[in-house]
C-alpha angles and dihedrals in degrees: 000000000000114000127218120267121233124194127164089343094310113116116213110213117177104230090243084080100034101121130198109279096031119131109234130180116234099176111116091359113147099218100039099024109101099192110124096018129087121239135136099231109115090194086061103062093036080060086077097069112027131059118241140230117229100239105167135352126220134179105205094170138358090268101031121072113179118203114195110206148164088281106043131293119276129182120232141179106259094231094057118101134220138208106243134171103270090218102055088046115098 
């Protein structure tokens, strides 16, 4: 099993473990982070700035994992990780 990843206090959690509840950081993120694209969704650009809460997981394909949060939902590689706050981790 893949462990999470810690530098600096930011704890690095592939979104394969990401569990409902968990605190994740959207900001600058490639795959949730809506700077430089055009899309209508409000939630999306606040992500850049706000942590969200894990609302819900769902995994639409073998390759897609889609985590509906506080925030919006985004789709995301399962192997790709994500910063999220260590405390709230579990």
């Amino acid at each position: 099993m893949t462990q999470d990843r810690c530098k600096n206090g930011v704890v690095q959690r592939r979104v394969d473990r990401v569990r409902v509840g968990d605190l994740v950081d959207l900001q600058n993120d490639r795959y949730a982070d809506a700077q430089g694209f055009e899309t209508g969704e409000t939630a999306i650009v606040e992500s850049r700035f706000e942590f969200a809460v894990v609302e819900s997981i769902e995994r639409e394909t073998p390759r897609c994992t889609v985590l509906h949060t506080s925030q919006g939902s985004f789709g995301f590689p399962p192997s790709h990780r994500l910063s999220a706050d260590g405390g709230q981790l579990r």
